[in-house]
C-alpha positions, 0 to 999 in steps of 0.5 A: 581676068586671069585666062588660066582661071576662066576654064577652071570654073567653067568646070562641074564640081564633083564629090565622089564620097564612097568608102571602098577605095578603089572605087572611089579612086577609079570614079576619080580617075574616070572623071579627072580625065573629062575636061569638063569635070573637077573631081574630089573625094570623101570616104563617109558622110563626115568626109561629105560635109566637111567638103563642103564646108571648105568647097561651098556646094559641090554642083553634083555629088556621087553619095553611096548609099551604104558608106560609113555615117550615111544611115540610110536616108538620114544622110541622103538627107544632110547630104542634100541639105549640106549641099544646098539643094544641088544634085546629089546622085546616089551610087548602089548595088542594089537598093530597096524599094522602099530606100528608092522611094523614100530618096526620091521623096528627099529630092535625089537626081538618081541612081546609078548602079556601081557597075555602070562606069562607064555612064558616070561622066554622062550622069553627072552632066545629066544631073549638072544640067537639071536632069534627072538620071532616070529622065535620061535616054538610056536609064540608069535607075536599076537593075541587076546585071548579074541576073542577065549574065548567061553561064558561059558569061558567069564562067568567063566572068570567074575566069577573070576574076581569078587572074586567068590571062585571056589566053587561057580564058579564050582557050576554056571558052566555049561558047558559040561566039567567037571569044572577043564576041563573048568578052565584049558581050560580057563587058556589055552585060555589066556596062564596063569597058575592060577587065579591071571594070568586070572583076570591081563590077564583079565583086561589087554584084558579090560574084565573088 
């Protein structure tokens, strides 16, 4: 036996099939750093499918909702069924309830907000392991974080996404915490990690 090869399949296959590039690059990079992880990615669901034809199943795939050739729950559909019945996570700002309920229906492993990088990997072992998302301890089957994000968070969110530095940002901050109280409140709020994370995380919520 090759020994170069064993960890290699040892590793959860992962599609990432999101049309907005820097997204799907970033989901990439985030995953491609977990030893665990094979990432790759498709564009639209004709991506999607070719994919797999070349890969065999991938054991989860991260499938937006609103990309190119998906058409609602008709590619949520052949995605799963492409697939052949291994997970498939579907990625969204902000579903409809009946698009929730109707994917469920179709056998989907959960739903996980675009702003929730940082519980990506956690989502995908989640899925690769037979969980659903939702069943997960810290459910990722939501929300709206913009809804929660108080006035001084919307500003310094703005300030960010401007290009402001932070020492600039730190100096219109006023807040009653302290500024790096307020920013990792902020990054808390939207489940990013870092600025680069609030401001995709902020254009995805249309904050914009």
């Amino acid at each position: 036996m090759d020994d170069q090869s064993a960890p290699a399949r040892q590793r959860i296959s992962v599609l990432v099939a999101d049309d907005q590039q820097l997204v799907r690059e970033l989901i990439l990079s985030l995953l491609g750093r977990e030893a665990d992880m094979a990432p790759e990615g498709a564009e639209d669901l004709a991506g999607v499918l070719d994919r797999i034809a070349l890969h065999g199943p991938f054991d989860v795939i991260l499938l937006d909702y609103f990309m190119p050739g998906v058409e609602g729950l008709n590619g949520v559909q052949r995605a799963i069924a492409a697939n052949g019945g291994r997970p498939v996570l579907l990625m969204s700002g902000n579903l409809p309830p009946e698009a929730v309920a109707g994917a469920e229906r179709l056998g989907i492993k959960g739903i996980l907000p675009k702003t929730r990088f940082n519980a990506v990997a956690q989502a995908v072992r989640a899925a690769a392991s037979g969980r659903t998302v939702s069943a997960m301890a810290e459910p990722l089957a939501v929300v709206d974080p913009a809804a929660a994000l108080t006035p001084a968070q919307r500003q310094l969110l703005r300030d960010l996404v401007e290009g402001a530095s932070l020492e600039a940002a730190a100096a219109r901050h006023s807040g009653p915490d302290s500024f790096d109280t307020a920013l990792r409140g902020l990054f808390g709020t939207l489940g990013v990690k870092n600025r680069t994370h609030a401001v995709l995380a902020a254009r995805r919520l249309g904050l914009t």
